[in-house]
N, C-alpha and C positions, 0 to 999 in steps of 0.2 A: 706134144700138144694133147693128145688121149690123155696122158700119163696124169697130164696136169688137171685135165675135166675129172679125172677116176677118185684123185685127192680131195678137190671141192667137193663131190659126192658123199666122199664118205665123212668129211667134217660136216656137210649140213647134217647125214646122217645121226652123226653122234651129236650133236648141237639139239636136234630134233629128240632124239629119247630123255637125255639130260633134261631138258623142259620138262617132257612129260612126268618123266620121275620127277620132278620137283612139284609138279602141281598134283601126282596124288598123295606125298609126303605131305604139303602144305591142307589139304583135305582129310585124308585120315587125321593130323594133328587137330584140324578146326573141330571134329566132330568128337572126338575123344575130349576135349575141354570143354563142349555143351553137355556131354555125358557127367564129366566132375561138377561142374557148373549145380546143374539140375540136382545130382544129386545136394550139392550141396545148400540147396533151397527147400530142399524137400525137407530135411533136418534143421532148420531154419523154423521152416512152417510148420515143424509139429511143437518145436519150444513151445511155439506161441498157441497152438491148440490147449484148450481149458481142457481143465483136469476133469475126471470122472465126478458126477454127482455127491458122490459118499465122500470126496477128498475136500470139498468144496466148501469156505466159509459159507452157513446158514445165510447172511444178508446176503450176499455176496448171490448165493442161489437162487433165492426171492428175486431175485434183481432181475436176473438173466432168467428166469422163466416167467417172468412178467414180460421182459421185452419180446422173449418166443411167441406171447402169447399174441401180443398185438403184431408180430410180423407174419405170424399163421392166424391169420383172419377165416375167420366160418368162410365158404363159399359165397353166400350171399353177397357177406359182409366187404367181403374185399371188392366184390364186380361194384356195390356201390359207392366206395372209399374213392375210388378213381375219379368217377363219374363226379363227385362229391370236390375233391380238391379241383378238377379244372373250374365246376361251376364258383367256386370261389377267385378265381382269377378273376371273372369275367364279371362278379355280380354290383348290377348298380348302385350308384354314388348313395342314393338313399339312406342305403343301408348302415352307409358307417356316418350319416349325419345323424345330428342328435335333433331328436321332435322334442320342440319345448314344449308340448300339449302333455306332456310326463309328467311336469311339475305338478298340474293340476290332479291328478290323481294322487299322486307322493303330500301333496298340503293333507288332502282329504283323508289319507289313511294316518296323518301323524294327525290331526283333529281330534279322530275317532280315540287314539289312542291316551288323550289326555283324561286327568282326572276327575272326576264330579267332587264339589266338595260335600255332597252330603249324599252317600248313598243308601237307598231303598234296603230296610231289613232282607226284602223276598226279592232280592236281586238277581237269585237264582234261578228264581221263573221265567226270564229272559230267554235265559242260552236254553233252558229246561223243555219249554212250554212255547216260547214264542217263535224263536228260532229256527231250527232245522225243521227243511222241507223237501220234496224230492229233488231238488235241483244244489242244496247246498246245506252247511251246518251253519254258517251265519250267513245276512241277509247282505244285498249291495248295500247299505245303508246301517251303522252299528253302534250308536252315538254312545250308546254305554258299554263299550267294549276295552277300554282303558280301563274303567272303574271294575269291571269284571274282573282281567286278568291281573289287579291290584289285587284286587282281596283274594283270588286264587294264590300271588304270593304270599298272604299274609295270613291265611286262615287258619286257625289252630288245626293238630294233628290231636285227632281223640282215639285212633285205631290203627297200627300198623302191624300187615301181614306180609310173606311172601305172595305174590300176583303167580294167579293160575295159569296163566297164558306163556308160550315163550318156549325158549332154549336157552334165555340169558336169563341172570340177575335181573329183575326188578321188582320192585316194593307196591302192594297196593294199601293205599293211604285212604282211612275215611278222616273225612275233614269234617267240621261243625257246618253245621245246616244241614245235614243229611247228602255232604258229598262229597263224591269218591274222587281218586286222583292216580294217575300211576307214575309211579317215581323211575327214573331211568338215571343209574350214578354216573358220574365222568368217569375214563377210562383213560382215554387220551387226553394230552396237553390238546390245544389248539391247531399248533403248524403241524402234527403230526404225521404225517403220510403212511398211508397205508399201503405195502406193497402185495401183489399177488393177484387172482383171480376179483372182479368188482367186487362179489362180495366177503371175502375176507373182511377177518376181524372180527372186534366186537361193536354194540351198536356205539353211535357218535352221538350223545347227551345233545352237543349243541346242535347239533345236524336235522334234530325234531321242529328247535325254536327257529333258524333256515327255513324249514321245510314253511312253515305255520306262515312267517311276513311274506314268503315267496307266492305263497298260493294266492295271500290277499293282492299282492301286484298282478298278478295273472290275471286275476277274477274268477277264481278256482278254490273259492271258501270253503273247501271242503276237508280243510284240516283240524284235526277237532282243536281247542282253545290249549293253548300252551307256551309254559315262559319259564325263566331261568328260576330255581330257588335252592337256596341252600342252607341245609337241614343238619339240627344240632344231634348228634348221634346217640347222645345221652338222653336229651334233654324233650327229645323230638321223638326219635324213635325207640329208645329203651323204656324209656317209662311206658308206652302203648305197646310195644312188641309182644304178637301174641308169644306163646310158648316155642313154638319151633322156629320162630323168627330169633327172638333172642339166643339162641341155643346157637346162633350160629354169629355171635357177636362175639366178640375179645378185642383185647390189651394187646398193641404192639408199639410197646415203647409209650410215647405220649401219644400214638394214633388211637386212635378208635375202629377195629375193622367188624367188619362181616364179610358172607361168604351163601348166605341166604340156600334155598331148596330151589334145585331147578333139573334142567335135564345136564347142565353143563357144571351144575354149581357143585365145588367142592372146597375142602381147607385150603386146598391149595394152591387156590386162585380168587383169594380174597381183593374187594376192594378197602382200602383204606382213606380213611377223615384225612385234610390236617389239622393235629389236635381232634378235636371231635366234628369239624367242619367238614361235611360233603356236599359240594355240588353238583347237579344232578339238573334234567328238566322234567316238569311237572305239567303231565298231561291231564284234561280235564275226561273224564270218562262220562262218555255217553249216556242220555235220559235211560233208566230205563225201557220205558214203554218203545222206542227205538228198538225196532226187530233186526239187528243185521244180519245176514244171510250171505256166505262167503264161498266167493268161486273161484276154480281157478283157472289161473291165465293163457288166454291163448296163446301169448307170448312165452312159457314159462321156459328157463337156462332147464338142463337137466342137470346140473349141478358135476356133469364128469367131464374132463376135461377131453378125454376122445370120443365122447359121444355128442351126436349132433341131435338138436332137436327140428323137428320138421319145419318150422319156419326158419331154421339156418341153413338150410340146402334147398328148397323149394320158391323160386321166385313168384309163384302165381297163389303163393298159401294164403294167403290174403284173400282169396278168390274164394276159398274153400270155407275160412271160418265165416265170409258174407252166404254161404249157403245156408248156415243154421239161423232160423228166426231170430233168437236172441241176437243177432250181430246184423241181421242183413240195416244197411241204412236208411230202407225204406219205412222200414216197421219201429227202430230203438232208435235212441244215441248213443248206446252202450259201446259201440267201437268207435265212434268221436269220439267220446269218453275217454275212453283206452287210449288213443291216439294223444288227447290232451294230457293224460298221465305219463306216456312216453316222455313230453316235449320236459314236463316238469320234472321227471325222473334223469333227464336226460342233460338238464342243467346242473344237478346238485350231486350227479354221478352215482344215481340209486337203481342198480341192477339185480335187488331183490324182490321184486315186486312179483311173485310166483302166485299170489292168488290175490285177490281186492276184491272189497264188500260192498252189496248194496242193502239200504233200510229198506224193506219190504212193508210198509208199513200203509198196504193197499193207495199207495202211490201211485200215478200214473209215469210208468219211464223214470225210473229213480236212476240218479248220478252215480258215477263210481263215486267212493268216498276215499280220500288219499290220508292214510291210515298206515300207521309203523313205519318211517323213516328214515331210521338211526344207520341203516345200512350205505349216507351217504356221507359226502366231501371227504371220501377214502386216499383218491390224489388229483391235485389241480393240474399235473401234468399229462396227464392221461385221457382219450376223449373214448370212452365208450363206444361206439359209434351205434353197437347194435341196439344201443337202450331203444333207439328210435327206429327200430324194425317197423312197427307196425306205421310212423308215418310215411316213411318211402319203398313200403310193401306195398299199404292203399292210397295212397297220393289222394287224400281226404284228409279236412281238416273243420272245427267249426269255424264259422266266417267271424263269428266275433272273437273266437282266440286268435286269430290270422291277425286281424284288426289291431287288439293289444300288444300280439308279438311288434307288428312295425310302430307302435304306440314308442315302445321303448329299445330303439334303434339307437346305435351310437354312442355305446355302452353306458345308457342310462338307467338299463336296467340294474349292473352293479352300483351305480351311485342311488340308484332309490333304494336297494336291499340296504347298502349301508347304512344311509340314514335310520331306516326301520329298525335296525338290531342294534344302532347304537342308542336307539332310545329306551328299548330292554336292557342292554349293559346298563345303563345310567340307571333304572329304576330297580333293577337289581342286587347293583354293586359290584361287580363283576366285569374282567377284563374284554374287549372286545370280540366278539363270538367267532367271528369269520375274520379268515385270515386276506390277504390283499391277491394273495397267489390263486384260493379260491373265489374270488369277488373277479377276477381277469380270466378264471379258466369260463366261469358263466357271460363274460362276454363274450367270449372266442364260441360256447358253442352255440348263443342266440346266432352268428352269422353263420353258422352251421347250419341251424334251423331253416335259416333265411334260403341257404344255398339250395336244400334238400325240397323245399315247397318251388324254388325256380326251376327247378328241375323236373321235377312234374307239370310245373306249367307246361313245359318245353315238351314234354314227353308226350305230356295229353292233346295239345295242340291247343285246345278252347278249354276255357275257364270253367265251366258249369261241372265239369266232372270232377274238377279236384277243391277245388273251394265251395265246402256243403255246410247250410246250417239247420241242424233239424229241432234246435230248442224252441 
């Protein structure tokens, strides 16, 4: 009987190690094939790792440090992107109905823009003499402001030079009646996108005649007079080209090019006619007697890509530039101003706005004046966000641009731009200016605007502190 408990014994015994051998063969096995596994994921995941910069198709780069750019947001920018998407989840039905009271405004600026059939020899004393005052270049009211920027299209060209001003190509054109014009050529097709930092590129011809109807729907007439015209290169500009203008004209093929003096300009980045046809928009240049006086922006990019400028890491900067007279809101409107520049720059995706001028022309409190624009509708897919630093910096706005922004709620604002520009195509001659991609990027960021002013609501608690009007 012992004999037989001593057998069972040592069979549980051997039953019992055999187990355990097998559960740490079945363990060392498991871990040595997460070992092949991993690594073999590892080699997997570098395939798919992007090649070095220098290896890399040019587009292809553009592309992918455009996306860098907007997934490494400035500090600021990213704390209020957040903030920014929920209040869009959340924000009232308003906003995406349409105010039929839009029309009424949209009749009144296509009114204005029709023709007189007989106009005034000294038409020019108008925009000249009657015109601009410290609050705007044209008035709320412009009855001859069609018939103006008719005969701006149409007014003979008696003088063409290279334009002092700039880093790009443009032409400054005297025209009959003693006035001047500055020529700005196409560069781009229309849908073109521009990929890279906002301001990339060169400037956007149509992007000035945008800026010009935009400002009138705002109520923000402070773009100087400008419309589409295209100018025979021969016929227009060679016969008048002073000497160093010409000098930089030629024959390519049946085109007609130049290549004009500038800080950028050379042979080898000539624009060309087709045939001798350039299109271009033709800005109307300021009265003389008009003293502008040009500062720069509190807001301004430093233009490097790892370096930050102090309102893109300081949340209270806004705090700082209302310590200097010029900005406090007690004393100017100059940072409303600023403010209402953002919202308009921040529609049309103009992130070059580094300095802006006011007419000093013993005015009381003169307006910014929204001046050079070509730096916009770069890409409709892309939303800037920091354009609009200084309104959700200072959670201030004027109460009548508040007023106009819910005017055209419910993407009315893109169906009134269009109409406006396709009354310049039409008078023109010329393909539609804006494209449908950019007409839908400026609805998406009016409810932007809308979310960023709800949010200071909410921040501030009471209304008096963020909805200011000091006009």
């Amino acid at each position: 009987m012992a004999n037989c408990f001593k057998m069972i014994g040592r069979r549980c015994t051997l039953f019992a190690l055999s187990m355990l051998l097998i559960l740490v063969l079945s363990v060392n096995i498991y871990f040595i094939r997460m070992i092949i596994e991993s690594s073999s994921s590892h080699r997997i995941y570098s395939k798919n790792v992007p090649a070095p910069k220098a290896k890399q198709d040019s587009s292809t780069s553009s592309r992918s440090n455009e996306k860098d750019l907007q997934l490494q947001l400035r500090p600021v920018t990213k704390n209020i992107s957040e903030r920014i998407k929920e209040e869009i989840r959340t924000l009232p039905s308003k906003y995406f109905k349409q105010n039929t009271s839009y029309t009424l405004v949209l009749e009144r600026l296509l009114t204005e823009l029709m023709i007189m059939p007989n106009a005034r020899e000294n038409i020019w004393n108008i925009p000249n003499n009657n015109w601009p005052d410290a609050h705007q270049l044209i008035p709320p009211a412009a009855p001859e402001l069609g018939t103006i920027l008719e005969v701006l299209r149409k007014s003979k060209i008696v003088r063409a030079d290279n334009a002092p001003l700039g880093t790009q190509l443009k032409l400054m054109l005297n025209l009959e009646n003693d006035v001047k014009a500055l020529f700005k050529p196409q560069w781009y097709s229309r849908d073109a996108i521009i990929h890279g930092p906002v301001y990339h590129g060169k400037d956007r011809h149509n992007a000035e005649v945008v800026a010009f109807h935009l400002s009138s729907l705002l109520a923000l007439r402070r773009v100087p007079l400008t419309v589409i015209r295209k100018l025979d290169l021969k016929e227009e500009i060679g016969r008048y080209a002073t000497p160093a203008l010409y000098a930089t004209m030629y024959q390519e093929g049946n085109n007609t090019c130049l290549y004009g003096i500038c800080h950028y300009c050379s042979p080898a980045d000539p624009v060309c006619g087709i045939g001798d046809t350039l299109e271009g928009a033709l800005i109307f240049w300021l009265p003389r007697y008009l003293k502008l006086v040009k500062h720069r922006h509190p807001w301004q990019r430093t233009y490097k890509k790892n370096k930050f400028a102090a309102w893109e890491i300081d949340e209270a900067y806004c705090d700082k530039v209302k310590d200097s007279k010029a900005y406090s809101p007690q004393s100017s409107s100059r940072l409303l101003d600023l403010i209402d520049t953002s919202i308009f720059d921040f529609f049309i995706d103009n992130g070059d706005r580094h300095h802006y001028e006011l007419a000093q022309n013993n005015f009381h409190n003169p307006a910014v004046l929204l001046i050079d624009n070509g730096k916009s509708l770069g890409n409709p897919d892309v939303d800037h966000l920091d354009i609009l630093a200084p309104l959700y910096q200072c959670c201030i706005i004027h109460k009548t641009t508040w007023d106009r922004l819910q005017l055209f709620s419910g993407g009315s604002l893109s169906i009134a731009l269009r109409r406006l520009l396709a009354h310049e195509a039409a008078m023109s001659g010329v393909p539609p200016l804006i494209t449908e991609a950019h007409l839908s990027a400026i609805s998406r960021r009016l409810l932007i605007v809308y979310a960023v002013v709800e949010n200071c609501l909410k921040k501030k608690k009471y209304v008096s502190n963020v909805i200011l009007d000091h006009r």
